[in-house]
C-alpha positions in Angstrom: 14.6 29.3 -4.7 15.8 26.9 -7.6 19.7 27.4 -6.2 18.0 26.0 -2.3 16.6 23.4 -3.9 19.2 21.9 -5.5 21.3 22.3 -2.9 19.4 20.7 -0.8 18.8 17.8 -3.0 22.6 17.6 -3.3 23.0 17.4 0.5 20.3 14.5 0.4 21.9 12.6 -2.0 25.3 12.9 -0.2 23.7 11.9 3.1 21.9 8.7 1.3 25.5 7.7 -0.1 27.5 8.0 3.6 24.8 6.1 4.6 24.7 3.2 1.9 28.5 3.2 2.2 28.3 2.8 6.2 25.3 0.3 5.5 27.0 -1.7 2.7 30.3 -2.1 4.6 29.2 -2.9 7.9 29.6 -6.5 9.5 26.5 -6.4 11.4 23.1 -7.8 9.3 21.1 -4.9 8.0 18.1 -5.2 6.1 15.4 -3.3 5.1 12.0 -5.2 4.0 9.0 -4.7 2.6 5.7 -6.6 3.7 2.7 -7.5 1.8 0.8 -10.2 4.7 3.7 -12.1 6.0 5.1 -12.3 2.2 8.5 -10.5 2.2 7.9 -8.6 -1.3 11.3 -6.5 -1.3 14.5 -6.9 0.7 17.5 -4.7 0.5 19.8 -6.8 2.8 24.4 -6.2 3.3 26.7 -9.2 3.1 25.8 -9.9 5.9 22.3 -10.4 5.5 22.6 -12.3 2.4 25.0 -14.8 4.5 22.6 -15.1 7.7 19.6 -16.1 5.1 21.9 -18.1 2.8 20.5 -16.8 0.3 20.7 -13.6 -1.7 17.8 -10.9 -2.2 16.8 -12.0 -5.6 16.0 -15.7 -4.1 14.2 -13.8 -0.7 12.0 -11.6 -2.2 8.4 -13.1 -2.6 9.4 -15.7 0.3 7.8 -16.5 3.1 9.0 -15.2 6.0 8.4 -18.3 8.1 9.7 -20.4 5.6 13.2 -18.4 5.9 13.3 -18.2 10.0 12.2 -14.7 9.9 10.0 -14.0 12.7 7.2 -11.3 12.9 
């Protein structure tokens, strides 16, 4: 049982880092945010994103997502 679980945790893993390469590398904005009201409380955001917002997601999280053009 241990041996299928860690194989399968391996298979995870790998499947989260194709993804966050794809994610990471792509030209199109991708973001994921977390919402607490309309406060955005953590971003995960590509290049892209950080270049559409102007800003990078140390400077967007705790924003208002009004104030950055973000509609909800």
């Amino acid at each position: 049982m241990r041996e299928r679980r860690e194989e399968a945790e391996a298979a995870v893993r790998d499947s989260q880092a194709t993804l966050r390469s794809f994610y990471d590398n792509s030209s199109f904005l991708m973001g994921v945010l977390e919402l607490e009201g309309d406060s955005i409380v953590k971003l995960y955001g590509n290049e892209a994103t950080s270049a559409f917002l102007r800003n990078d997601a140390s400077t967007v999280e705790g924003a208002v997502s009004a104030k950055l053009g973000v509609p909800l």
